[in-house]
C-alpha positions as CSV (number, residue, x, y, z in Angstrom):
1,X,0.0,0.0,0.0
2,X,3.2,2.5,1.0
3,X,4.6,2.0,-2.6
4,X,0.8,2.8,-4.2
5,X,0.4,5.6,-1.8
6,X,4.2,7.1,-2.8
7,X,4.1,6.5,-6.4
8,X,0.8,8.4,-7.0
9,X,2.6,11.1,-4.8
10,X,5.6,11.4,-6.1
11,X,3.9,10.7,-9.8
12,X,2.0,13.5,-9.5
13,X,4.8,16.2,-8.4
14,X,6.9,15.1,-11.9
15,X,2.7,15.5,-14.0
16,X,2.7,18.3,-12.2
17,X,6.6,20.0,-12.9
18,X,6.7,18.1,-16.3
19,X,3.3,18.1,-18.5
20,X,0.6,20.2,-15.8
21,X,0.3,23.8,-14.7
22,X,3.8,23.9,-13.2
23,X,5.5,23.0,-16.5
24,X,6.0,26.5,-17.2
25,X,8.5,26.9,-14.2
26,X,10.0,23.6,-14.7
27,X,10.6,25.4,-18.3
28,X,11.9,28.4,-16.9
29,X,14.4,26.9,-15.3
30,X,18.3,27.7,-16.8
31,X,20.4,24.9,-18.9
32,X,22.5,24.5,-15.8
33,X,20.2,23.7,-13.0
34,X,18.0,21.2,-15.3
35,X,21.2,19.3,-15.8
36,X,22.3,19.4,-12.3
37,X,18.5,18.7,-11.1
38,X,18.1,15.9,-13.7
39,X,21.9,14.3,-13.0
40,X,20.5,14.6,-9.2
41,X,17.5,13.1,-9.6
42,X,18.7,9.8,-11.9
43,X,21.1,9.0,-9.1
44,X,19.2,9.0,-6.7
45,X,16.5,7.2,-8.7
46,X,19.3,4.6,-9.6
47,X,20.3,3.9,-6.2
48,X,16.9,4.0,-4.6
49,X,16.0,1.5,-7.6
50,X,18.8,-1.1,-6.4
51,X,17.7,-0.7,-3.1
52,X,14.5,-2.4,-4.2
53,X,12.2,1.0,-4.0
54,X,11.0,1.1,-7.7
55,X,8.0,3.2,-6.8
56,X,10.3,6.2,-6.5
57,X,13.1,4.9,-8.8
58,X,10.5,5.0,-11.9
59,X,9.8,8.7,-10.7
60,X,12.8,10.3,-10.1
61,X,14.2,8.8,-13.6
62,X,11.3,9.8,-15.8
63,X,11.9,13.2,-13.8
64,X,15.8,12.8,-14.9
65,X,14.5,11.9,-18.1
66,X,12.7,15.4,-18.5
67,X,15.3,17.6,-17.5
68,X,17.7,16.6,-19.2
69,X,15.8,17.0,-22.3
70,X,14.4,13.4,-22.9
71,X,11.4,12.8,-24.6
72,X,8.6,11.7,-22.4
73,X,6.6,8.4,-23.6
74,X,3.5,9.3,-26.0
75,X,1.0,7.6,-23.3
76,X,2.6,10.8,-20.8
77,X,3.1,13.4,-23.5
78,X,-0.1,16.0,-23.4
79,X,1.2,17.2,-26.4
80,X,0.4,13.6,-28.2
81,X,1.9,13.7,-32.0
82,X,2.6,17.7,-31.7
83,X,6.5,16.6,-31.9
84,X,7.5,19.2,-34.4
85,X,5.7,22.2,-35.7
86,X,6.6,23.6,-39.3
87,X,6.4,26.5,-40.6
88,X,6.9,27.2,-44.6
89,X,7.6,30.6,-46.4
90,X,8.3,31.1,-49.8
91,X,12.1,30.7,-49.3
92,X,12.3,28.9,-45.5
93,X,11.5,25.8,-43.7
94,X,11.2,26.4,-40.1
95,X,10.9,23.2,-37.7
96,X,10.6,23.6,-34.0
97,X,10.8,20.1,-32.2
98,X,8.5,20.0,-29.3
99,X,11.4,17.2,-27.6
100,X,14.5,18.9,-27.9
101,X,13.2,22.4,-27.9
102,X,15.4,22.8,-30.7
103,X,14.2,25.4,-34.0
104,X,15.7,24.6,-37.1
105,X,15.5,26.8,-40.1
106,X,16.0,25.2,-43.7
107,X,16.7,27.4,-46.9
108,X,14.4,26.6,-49.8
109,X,15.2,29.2,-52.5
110,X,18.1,31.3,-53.2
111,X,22.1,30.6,-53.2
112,X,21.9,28.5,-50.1
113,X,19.4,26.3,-51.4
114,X,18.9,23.0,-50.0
115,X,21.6,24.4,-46.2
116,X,20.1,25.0,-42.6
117,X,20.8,27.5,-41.3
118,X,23.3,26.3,-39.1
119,X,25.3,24.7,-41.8
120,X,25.3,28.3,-43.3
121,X,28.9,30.1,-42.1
122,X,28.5,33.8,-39.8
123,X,30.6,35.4,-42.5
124,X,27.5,34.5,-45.4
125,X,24.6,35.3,-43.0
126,X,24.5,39.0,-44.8
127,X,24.2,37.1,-48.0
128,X,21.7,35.2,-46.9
129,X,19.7,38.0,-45.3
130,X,20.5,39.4,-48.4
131,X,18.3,36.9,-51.0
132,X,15.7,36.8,-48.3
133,X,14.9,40.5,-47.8
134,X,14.5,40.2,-52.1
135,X,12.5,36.5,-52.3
136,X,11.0,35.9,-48.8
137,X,10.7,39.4,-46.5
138,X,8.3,37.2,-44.7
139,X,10.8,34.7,-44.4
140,X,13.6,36.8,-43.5
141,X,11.2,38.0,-40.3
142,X,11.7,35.0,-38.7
143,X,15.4,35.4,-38.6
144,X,15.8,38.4,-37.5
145,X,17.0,37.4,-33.8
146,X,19.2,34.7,-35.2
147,X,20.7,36.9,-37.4
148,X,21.7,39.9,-35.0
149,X,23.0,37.1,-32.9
150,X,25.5,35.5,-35.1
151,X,26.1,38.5,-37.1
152,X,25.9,41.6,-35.7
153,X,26.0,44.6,-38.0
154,X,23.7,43.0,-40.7
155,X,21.1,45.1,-40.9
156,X,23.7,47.9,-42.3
157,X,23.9,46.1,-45.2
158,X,20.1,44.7,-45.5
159,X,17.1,46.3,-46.4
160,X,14.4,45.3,-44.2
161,X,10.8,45.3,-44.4
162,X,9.9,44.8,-40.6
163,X,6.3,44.6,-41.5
164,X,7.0,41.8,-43.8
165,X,6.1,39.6,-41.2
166,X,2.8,41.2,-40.0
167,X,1.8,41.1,-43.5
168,X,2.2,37.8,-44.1
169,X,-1.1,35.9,-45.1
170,X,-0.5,33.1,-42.5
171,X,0.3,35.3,-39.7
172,X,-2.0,37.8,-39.9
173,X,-5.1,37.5,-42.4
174,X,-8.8,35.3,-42.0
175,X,-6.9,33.2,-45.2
176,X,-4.6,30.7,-43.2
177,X,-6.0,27.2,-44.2
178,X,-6.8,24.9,-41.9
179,X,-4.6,22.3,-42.6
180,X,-1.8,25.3,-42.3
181,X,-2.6,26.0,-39.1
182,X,-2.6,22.0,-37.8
183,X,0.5,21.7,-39.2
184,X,2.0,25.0,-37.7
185,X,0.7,23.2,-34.6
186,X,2.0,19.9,-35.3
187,X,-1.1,18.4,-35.2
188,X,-3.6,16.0,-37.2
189,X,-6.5,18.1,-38.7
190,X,-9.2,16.9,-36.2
191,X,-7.6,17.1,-33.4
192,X,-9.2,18.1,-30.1
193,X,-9.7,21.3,-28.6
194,X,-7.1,20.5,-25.6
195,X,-4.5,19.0,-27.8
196,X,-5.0,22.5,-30.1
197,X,-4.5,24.5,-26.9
198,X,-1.4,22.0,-25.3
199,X,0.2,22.3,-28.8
200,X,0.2,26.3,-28.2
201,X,1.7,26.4,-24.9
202,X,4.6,24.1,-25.7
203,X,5.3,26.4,-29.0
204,X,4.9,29.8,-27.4
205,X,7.3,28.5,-24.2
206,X,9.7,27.9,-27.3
207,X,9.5,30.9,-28.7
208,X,11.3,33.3,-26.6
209,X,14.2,34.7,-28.8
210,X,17.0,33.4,-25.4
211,X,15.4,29.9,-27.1
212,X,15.5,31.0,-30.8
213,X,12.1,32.2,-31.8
214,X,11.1,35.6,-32.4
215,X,7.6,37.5,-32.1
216,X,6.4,37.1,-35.6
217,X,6.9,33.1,-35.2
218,X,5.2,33.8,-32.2
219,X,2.6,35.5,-34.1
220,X,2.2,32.5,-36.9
221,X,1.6,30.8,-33.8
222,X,-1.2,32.4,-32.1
223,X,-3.0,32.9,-35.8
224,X,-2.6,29.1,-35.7
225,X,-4.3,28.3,-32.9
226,X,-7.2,31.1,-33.2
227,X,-7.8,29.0,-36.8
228,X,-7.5,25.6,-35.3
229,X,-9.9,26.3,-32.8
230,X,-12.2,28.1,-35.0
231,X,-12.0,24.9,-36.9
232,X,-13.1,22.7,-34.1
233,X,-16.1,25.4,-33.4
């Protein structure tokens, strides 16, 4: 009865840190403390484990797990098949995976064609700025973070529209599709009216530019989820 009793405890402080209401301030949390907290927490799950007390070891590894950046089983993900959102421009691919927290930006037109755009050297980010601020303003929006980042100075050599991105059909007008907006998500078309709203949070707590994102993939975002839910209306 003692294990029961301290597995549903202790099972629902990780729910509540990992995947509930608190997940936000287990996601605030800096690179250095979740890897210190999640080391912590598999040793001591690892010893209390070979001690025979698998009630807590199952608990304080899955909490490891999380920390450190592992992905959570489907069965305890609220986010079910929302693994990676993608956003498409006319000239950029941008992926954000809902695991790793990572955002990955992929060129589709212009004379890095085919490179992400971490592939893509510092020295050859004004180039790139360059073809999108001609091809994809839009595009180029969604950089605009990176890009003072890795190479400051840029913008003395760029032209930019910054109301590109608030311009931008998908972001910002009635016209995104549907299945646009599922897939901004990372969701199937259908899905239901929690998983729409759990899909938004995880995105929007990835979004800070300290993470990568910027406001107007911030704003694709929140257009997504308005349409989505719309949808489900």
């Amino acid at each position: 009865m003692n294990y029961i009793v301290s597995t549903l405890v202790f099972g629902a402080i990780v729910w509540w840190f990992a995947v509930g209401p608190g997940r936000k301030a287990g996601e605030s949390l800096s690179p250095f403390t979740r890897k210190i907290a999640g080391l912590g927490a598999g040793v001591v799950g690892i010893a209390l484990g070979m001690k025979g007390r698998w009630d807590f070891a199952i608990v304080l590894v899955s909490l490891s797990a999380w920390l450190l950046g592992f992905k959570l089983p489907k069965m305890f993900d609220p986010i079910g098949n929302a693994r990676k959102s993608q956003i498409r421009t006319l000239a950029l691919l941008v992926t954000i995976d809902l695991g790793s927290n990572e955002i990955e930006a992929q060129v589709l037109a212009g004379r890095f064609t085919g490179k992400r755009l971490d592939q893509i050297a510092d020295q050859d980010l004004v180039m790139l700025a360059q073809d999108l601020a001609k091809i994809d303003p839009s595009g180029l929006s969604l950089l605009l973070n990176d890009l003072d980042r890795r190479a400051p100075g840029w913008r003395e050599h760029v032209q930019v529209d910054q109301q590109a991105g608030a311009r931008d059909p998908r972001a910002a007008s009635a016209e995104m599709r549907e299945d646009e907006a599922y897939q901004i998500l990372g969701l199937e078309p259908g899905a239901s009216e929690e998983a729409i709203r759990a899909a938004h949070r995880a995105l929007i707590a990835r979004l800070h530019p300290d993470r990568g994102g910027s406001t107007a993939l911030a704003a694709l975002v929140n257009r997504a989820k308005d349409v989505a839910l719309a949808a489900r209306r």
